[in-house]
C-alpha positions in Angstrom: 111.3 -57.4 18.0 111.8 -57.3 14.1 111.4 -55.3 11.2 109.8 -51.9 11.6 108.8 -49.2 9.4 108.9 -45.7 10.2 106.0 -43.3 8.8 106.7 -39.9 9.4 103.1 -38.3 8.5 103.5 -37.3 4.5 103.9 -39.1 1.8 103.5 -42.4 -0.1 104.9 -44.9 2.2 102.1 -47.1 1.1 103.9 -48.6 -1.8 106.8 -49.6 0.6 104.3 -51.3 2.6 102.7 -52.8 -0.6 105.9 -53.7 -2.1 106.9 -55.9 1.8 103.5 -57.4 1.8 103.9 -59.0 -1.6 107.3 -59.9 -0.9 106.3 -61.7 1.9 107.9 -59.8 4.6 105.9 -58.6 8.1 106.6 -55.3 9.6 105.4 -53.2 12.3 104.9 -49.4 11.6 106.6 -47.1 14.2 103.7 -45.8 16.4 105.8 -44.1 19.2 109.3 -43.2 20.4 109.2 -46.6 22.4 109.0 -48.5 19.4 112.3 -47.6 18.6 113.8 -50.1 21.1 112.1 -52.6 19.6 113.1 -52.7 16.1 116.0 -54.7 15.3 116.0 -53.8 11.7 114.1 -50.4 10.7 113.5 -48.7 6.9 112.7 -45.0 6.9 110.5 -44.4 3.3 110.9 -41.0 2.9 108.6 -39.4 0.7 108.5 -35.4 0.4 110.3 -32.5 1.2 113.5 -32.1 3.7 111.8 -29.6 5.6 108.6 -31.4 6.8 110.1 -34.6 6.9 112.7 -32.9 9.7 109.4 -31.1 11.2 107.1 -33.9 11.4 109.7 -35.9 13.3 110.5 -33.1 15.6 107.0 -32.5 16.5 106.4 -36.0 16.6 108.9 -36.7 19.4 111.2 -38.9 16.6 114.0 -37.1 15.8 116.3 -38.0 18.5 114.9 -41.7 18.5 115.6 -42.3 15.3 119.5 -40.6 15.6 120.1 -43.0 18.3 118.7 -45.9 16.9 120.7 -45.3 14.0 123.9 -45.0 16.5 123.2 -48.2 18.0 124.6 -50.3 15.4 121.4 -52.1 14.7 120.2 -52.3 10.8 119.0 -49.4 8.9 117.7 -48.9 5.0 116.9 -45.2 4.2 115.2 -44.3 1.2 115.1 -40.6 -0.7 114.3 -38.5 2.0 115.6 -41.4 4.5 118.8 -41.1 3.4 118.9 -37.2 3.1 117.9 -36.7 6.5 121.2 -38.3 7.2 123.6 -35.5 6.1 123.3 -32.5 8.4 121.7 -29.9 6.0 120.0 -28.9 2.9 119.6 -26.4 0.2 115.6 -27.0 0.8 115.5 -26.4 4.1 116.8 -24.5 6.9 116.6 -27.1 9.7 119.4 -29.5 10.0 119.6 -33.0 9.4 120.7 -36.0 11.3 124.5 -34.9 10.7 125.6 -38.7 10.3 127.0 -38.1 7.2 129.1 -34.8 7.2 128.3 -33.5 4.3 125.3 -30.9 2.7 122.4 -31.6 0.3 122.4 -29.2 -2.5 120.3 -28.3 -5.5 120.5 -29.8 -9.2 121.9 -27.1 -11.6 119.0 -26.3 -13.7 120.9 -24.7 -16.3 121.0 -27.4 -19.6 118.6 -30.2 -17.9 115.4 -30.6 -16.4 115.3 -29.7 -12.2 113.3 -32.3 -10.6 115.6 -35.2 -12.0 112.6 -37.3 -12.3 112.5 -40.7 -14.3 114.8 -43.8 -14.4 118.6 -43.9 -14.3 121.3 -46.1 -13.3 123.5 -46.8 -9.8 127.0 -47.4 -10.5 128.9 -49.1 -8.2 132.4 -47.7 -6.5 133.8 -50.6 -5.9 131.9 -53.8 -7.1 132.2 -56.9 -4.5 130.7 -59.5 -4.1 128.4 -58.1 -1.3 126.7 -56.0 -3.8 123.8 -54.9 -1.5 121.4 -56.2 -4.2 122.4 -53.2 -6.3 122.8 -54.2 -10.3 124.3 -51.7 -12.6 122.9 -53.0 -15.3 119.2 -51.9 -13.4 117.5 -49.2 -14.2 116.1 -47.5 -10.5 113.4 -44.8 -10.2 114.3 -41.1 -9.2 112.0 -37.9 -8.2 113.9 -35.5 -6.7 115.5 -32.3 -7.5 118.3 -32.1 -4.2 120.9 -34.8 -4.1 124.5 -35.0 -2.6 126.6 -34.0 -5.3 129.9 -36.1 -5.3 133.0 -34.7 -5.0 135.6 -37.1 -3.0 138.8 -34.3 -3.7 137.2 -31.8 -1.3 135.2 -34.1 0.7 137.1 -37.4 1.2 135.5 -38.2 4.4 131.7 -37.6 3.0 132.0 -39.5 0.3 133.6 -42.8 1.7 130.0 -43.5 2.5 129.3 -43.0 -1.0 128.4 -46.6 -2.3 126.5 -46.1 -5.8 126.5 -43.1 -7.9 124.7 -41.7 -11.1 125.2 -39.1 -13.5 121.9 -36.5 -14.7 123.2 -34.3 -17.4 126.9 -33.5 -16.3 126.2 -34.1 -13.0 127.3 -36.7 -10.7 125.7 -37.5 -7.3 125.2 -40.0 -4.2 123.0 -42.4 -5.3 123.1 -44.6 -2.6 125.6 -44.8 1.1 126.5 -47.1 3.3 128.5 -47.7 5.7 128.7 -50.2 8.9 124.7 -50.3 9.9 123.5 -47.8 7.0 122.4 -48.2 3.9 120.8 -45.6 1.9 119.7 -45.0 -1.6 118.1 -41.5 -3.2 115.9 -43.8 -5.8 112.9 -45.7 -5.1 113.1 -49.3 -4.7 109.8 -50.0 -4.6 108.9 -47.9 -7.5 111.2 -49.8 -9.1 109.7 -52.3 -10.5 111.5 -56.0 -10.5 115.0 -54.5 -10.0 113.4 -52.3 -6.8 112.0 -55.9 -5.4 115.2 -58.1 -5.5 117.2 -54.9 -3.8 114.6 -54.4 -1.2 113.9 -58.6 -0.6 117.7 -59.1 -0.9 118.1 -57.0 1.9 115.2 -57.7 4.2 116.4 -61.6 3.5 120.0 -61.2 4.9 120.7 -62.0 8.2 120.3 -58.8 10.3 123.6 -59.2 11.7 125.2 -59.1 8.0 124.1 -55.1 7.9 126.4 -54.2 10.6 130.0 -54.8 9.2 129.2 -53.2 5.9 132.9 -51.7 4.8 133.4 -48.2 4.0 134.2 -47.3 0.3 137.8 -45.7 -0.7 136.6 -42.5 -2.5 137.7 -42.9 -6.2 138.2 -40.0 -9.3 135.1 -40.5 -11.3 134.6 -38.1 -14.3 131.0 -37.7 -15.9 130.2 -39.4 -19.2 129.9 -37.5 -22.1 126.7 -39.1 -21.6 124.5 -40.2 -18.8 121.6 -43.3 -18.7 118.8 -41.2 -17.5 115.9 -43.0 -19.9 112.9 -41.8 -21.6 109.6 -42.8 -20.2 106.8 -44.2 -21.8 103.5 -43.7 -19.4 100.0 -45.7 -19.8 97.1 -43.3 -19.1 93.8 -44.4 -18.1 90.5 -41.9 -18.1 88.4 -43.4 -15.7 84.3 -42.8 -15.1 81.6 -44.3 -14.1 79.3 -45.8 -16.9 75.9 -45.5 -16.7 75.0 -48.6 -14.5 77.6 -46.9 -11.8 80.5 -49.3 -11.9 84.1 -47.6 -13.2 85.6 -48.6 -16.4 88.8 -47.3 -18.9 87.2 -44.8 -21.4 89.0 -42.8 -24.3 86.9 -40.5 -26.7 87.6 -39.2 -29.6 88.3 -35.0 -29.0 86.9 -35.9 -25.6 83.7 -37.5 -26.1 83.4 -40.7 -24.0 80.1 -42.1 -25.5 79.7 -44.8 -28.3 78.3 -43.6 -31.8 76.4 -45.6 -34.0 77.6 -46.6 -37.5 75.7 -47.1 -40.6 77.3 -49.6 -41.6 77.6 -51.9 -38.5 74.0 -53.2 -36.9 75.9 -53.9 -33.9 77.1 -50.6 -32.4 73.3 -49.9 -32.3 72.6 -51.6 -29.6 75.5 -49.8 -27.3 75.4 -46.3 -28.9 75.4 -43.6 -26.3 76.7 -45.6 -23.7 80.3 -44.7 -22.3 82.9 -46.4 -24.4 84.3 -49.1 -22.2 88.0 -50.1 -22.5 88.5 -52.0 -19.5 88.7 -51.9 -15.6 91.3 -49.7 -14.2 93.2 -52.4 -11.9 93.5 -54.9 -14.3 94.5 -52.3 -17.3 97.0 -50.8 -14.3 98.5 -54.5 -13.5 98.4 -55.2 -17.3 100.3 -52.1 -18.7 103.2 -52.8 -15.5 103.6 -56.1 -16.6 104.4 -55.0 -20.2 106.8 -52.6 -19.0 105.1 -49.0 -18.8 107.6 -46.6 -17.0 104.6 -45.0 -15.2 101.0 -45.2 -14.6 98.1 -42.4 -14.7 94.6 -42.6 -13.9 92.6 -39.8 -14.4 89.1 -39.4 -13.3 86.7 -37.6 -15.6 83.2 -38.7 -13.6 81.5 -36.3 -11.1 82.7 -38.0 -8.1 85.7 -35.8 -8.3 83.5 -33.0 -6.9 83.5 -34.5 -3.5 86.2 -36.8 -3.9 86.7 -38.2 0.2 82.9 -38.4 0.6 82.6 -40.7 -2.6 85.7 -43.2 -2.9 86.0 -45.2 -5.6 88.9 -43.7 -7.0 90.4 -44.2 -3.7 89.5 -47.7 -3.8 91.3 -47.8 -7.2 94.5 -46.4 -6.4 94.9 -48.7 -3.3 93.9 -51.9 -5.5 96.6 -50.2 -8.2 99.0 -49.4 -5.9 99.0 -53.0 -4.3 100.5 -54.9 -7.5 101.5 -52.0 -9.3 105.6 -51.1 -8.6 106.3 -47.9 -10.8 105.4 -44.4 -10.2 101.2 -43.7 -10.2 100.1 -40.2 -10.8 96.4 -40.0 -10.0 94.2 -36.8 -11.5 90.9 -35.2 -11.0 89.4 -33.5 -8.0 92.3 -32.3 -6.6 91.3 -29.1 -5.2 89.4 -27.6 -2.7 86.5 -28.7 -2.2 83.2 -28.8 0.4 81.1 -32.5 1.2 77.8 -32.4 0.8 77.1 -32.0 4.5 79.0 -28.6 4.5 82.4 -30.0 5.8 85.6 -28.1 3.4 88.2 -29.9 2.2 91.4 -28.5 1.2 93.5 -29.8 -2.0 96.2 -30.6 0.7 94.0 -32.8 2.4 92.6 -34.3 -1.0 96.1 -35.2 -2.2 97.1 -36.5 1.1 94.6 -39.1 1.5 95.5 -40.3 -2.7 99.0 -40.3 -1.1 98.2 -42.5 1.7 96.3 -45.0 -0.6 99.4 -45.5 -2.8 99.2 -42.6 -5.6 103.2 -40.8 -5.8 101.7 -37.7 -7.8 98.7 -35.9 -8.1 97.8 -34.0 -11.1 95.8 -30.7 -11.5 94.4 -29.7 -14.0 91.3 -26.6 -14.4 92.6 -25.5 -10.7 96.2 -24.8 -12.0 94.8 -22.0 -14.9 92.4 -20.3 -12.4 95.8 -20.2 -9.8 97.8 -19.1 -12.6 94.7 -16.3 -13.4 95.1 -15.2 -10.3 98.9 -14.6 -9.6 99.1 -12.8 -12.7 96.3 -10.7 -11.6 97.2 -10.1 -8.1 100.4 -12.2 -7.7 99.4 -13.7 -4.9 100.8 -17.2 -3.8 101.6 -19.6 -1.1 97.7 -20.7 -0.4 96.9 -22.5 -3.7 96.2 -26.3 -4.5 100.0 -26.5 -6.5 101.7 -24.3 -3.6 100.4 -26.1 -0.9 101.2 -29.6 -2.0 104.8 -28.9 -3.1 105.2 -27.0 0.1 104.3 -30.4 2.1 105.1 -33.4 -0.1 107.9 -31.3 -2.7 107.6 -29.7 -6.1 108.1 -33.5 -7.7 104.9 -34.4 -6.6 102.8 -32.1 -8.5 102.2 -32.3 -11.9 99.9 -29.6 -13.9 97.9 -30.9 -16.8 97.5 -28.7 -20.0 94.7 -28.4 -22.4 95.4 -26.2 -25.3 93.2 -25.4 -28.0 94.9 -24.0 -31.2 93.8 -20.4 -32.1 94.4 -19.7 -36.1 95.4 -15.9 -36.9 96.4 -14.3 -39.9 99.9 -14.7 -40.2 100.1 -12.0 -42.3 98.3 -9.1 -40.0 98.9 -10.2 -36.4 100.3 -7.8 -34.3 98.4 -9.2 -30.6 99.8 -10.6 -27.6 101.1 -13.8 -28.3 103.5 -12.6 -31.3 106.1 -14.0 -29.8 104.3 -17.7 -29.3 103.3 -18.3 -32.6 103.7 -21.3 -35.0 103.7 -21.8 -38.6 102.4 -24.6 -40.5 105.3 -26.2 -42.9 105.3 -25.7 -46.1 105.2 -29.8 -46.2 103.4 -30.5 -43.0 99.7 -31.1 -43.1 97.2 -29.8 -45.6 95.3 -27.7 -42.9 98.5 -26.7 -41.6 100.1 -24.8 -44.6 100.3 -21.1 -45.0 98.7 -20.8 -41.4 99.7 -20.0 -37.9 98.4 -19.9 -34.5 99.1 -19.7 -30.4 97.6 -21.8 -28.4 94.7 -21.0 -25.7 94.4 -22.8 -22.4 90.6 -24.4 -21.4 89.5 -25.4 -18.7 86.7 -28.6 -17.7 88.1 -30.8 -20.1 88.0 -28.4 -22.8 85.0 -27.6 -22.8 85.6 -23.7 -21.7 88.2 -21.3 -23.0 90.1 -19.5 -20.6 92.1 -16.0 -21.6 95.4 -17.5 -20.8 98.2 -19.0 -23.7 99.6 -21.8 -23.1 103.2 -20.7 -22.1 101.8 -18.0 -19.5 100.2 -21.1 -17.6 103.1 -23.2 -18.4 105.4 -20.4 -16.6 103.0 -20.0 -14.5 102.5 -23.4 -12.8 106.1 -23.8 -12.7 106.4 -20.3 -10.4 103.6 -21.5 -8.0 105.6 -25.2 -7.8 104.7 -27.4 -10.4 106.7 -30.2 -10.7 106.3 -31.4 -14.4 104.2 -30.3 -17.1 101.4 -32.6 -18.6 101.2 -31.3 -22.2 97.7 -32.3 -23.8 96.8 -30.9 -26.9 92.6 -30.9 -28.1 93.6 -30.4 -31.6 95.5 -34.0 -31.6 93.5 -35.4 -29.5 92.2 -38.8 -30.7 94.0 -38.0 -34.3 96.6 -40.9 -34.6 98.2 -38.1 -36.4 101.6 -38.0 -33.8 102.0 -35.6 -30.8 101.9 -31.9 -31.7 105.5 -31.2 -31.9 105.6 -27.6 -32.6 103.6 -27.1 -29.2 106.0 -29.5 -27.3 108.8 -27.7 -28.4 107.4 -23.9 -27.6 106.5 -24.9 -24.1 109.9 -26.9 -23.1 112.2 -24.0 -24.5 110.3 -22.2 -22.0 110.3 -23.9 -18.7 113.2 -26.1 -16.4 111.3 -28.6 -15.0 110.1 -32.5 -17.0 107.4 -31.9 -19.8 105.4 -35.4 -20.6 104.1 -35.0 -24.2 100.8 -36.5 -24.8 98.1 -36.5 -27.4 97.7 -37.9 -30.9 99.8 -40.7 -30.8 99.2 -43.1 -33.4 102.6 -45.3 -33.4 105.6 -46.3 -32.4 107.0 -43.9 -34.9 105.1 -41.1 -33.0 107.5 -41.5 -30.0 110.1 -41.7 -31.8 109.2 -38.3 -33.5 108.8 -36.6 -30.2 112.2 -37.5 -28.3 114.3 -37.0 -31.5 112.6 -33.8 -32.3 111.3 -32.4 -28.5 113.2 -32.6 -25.6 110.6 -34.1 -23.5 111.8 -36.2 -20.8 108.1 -38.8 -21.1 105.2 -39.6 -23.9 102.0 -40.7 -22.6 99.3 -42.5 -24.7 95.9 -44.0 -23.6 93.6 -45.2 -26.3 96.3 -47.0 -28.6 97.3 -49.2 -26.1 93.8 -49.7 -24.6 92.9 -50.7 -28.3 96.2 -52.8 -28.9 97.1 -51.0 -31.4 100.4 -50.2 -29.9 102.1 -52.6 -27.0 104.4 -50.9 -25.2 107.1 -53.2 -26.0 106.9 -52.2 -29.6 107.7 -48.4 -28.7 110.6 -49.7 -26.4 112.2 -52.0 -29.3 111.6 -48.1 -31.8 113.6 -46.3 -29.5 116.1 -48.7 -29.1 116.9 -49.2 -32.8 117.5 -45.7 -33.2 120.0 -45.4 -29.6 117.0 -43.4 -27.7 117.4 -44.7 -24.2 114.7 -46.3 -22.3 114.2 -48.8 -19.3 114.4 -52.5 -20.7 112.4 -55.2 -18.5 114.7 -57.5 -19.7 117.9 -55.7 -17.6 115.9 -56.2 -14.4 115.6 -60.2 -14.5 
């Protein structure tokens, strides 16, 4: 008898387990229907879509188990999909839900804000008591989803007195967390929460179990949106990882892409290492570093030929589990995730890939080179539905995909132009950059790390990914690369106007003014740097305290103590 976890076959319930273990709490996973009857407390991490969450159950012989468990009165803590399988149905699916809850899940509206809602934002109470359920509205909690309970007590009164948080995206407001008697729920990620996400979850787990079954409903309450709502900007830590020469796996950063140390004339010293791959670190302790200084999220990509059989070789597996066991934000691993065939002839699919980064702890998976051939081909043939970004969203949600871009700048005479991407040029300022002036260009997607131009601009993959399922949209840019010269804002801005789901800027940041730059001037919802912060030129906490002064939001480590 005890505490139980239940794994329903998809998703990242390996930081759950990760975030127990180092809590100090023991668990058993559910393993069959009979374990039900022996939990006397069970937490349901659901990670993924509606639809195969529901399926995976059912075929599993869980469905019913876990509906009457839930009846029995005996402690239950359901997280994203764990609480949405408790309402009878959903926009993303047609199979129905547990029906505790009366009530239907429903999509975001896309039309003035990014659709998934995917970053930090607040939980605000109903009715604060002192039983608070460890929630702090002060906190700053993790969301990735793009279907949510939308709250409206005047039509719904009995729905929404299980209502116990909730949080406003754009004009929006929705359930952010239930409970009721037994149930607790919440739509964000406590254990990608970082601190906050612990004391909720070891708050709960820490109470007596018979404490969770007298938990009073809440009187539904007018609430009006803010003219504003909390949702932050984030600030992610990127790591390129590859093996050096000796084989062991190290940080790199290059500058336009080239990972290897040059020598200098005027320094003796860079003699003896030139031509061996520029070494920044190792990835776990960078990882571990960059959460302790308060990085909103983590991404390690790997740039070394492992990637081409990526579950016969498995250090980067090895490196998102070590991550992924200390690490309590979001972790976005890239590289490899495609199809692919072993070396003994065995094919893997990119569902399969991603899946096993899943399991060891990774919440999204990026894909890069694979995304513009995908893209290539639904233009030419529009077919869809058996690609690397279809498949995944289909099985773990559009939230966990993310498609890296790598434009390359293509100058034309503004003057004579009359080609295809017209309508996608920019201008150099007359006071931007010398280069810049009295030119203009559209940008051309690449492929292998920029290395190879593809015949693709960067808003027809950018439309593109985002048809096939994308998620977000990792905006690189080759030109900026390495630069310090701040994030290519022109290109930022062409490719958000043009898509509804999260853009992450990224390249060329040089300071803390950079971010600044991009989330006054862009609406990106996340800016990503790599070798500033590897270098110490920039800490983390010195872009945080920039986009405070100036009243840009962003999670403060300081709220979670």
């Amino acid at each position: 008898m005890g505490l139980y976890l239940l794994d329903y076959g998809a998703g990242n319930v390996r930081s759950l387990a990760n975030s127990l273990t180092k809590l100090g709490h023991s668990f058993t996973w559910i393993s069959d229907p009979s374990d039900f009857a022996k939990a006397t407390s069970l937490v349901f991490p659901g990670v993924g879509a509606f639809e195969t969450a529901i399926q995976h159950l059912t075929d599993r012989g869980l469905l019913e188990p876990l509906r009457d468990y839930i009846k029995s009165g005996r402690p239950y803590f359901g997280i994203c999909i764990g609480m949405q399988v408790l309402f009878e149905s959903s926009d993303e699916s047609p199979s129905k839900g547990l029906g505790i809850i009366p009530y239907h899940i429903s999509r975001f509206d896309d039309t003035n804000k990014s659709v998934p809602h995917m970053g930090w934002n607040t939980a605000d109470l109903l009715n604060i008591q002192d039983d608070a359920e460890g929630i702090k509205e002060s906190s700053y909690y993790y969301f990735v989803h793009s279907f949510c309970a939308k709250y409206d007590h005047e039509k719904y009164p009995e729905a929404m007195s299980w209502a116990y948080t909730t949080t406003q995206y754009g004009n929006e407001l929705f359930v952010s967390s239930v409970r009721r008697n037994n149930v607790f729920g919440t739509q964000f990620h406590p254990e990608k929460s970082g601190t906050a996400g612990l004391q909720l979850l070891d708050e709960w787990l820490r109470k007596p179990e018979s404490s969770h079954t007298h938990m009073p409903s809440i009187t539904p309450k007018s609430l009006y949106p803010r003219p504003e709502h909390r949702f932050t900007k984030r600030i992610i830590a990127c790591m390129d990882v590859r093996a050096n020469d000796e084989g062991d796996l190290v940080v790199t950063k290059g500058d336009q892409y080239d990972v290897r140390e040059k020598a200098s004339p005027t320094n003796a010293l860079t003699a003896k290492i030139a031509g061996a791959v520029r070494n920044l670190g190792k990835p776990v302790a960078l990882a571990a570093k960059y959460y302790a200084e308060g990085a909103d999220e983590l991404c390690l990509l790997n740039i070394t030929s492992f990637r081409h059989s990526p579950l016969q070789d498995q250090p980067m597996l090895a490196v998102v589990r070590a991550a992924a066991e200390n690490v309590f934000i979001p972790l976005t691993i890239g590289g490899g995730i495609k199809d692919t065939v072993d070396p003994d002839g065995t094919k893997r699919p990119a569902l399969e890939v991603a899946g096993e980064y899943f399991r060891a702890g990774a919440d999204k998976v990026s894909i890069g080179s694979e995304a513009v051939y995908a893209v290539e081909r639904l233009r030419a043939t529009a077919e869809k539905g058996k690609g690397a970004i279809e498949t995944i969203a289909h099985a773990y949600g559009r939230q966990a995909v993310v498609v890296s871009i790598d434009p390359r700048r293509v100058y034309i005479d503004p003057q004579s132009y009359d080609g295809p991407y017209k309508n996608e040029l920019i201008y150099g300022k007359p006071d931007g950059p010398d280069n810049e002036r009295g030119k203009a260009w559209w940008y051309q997607c690449t492929v292998s790390g920029g290395r190879e131009n593809r015949p693709l601009s960067v808003l027809e993959l950018a439309k593109g990914a985002e048809e096939l399922g994308a998620g977000e949209i990792l905006l690189n840019s080759i030109d900026r690369d390495g630069t310090g010269l701040g994030f290519d804002l022109g290109l930022i801005k062409l490719v958000k106007g043009s898509v509804k789901i999260p853009v992450v800027a990224s390249s060329g940041a040089g300071s803390a003014d950079h971010f600044v730059d991009v989330f006054k001037t862009t609406d990106a919802e996340a800016a990503l740097a790599a070798g500033i912060f590897h270098r110490e030129q920039v800490r983390i906490s010195e872009i945080k305290d920039a986009l405070k002064k100036v009243h840009i939001n962003g999670r403060e480590l300081s709220l979670e103590m």
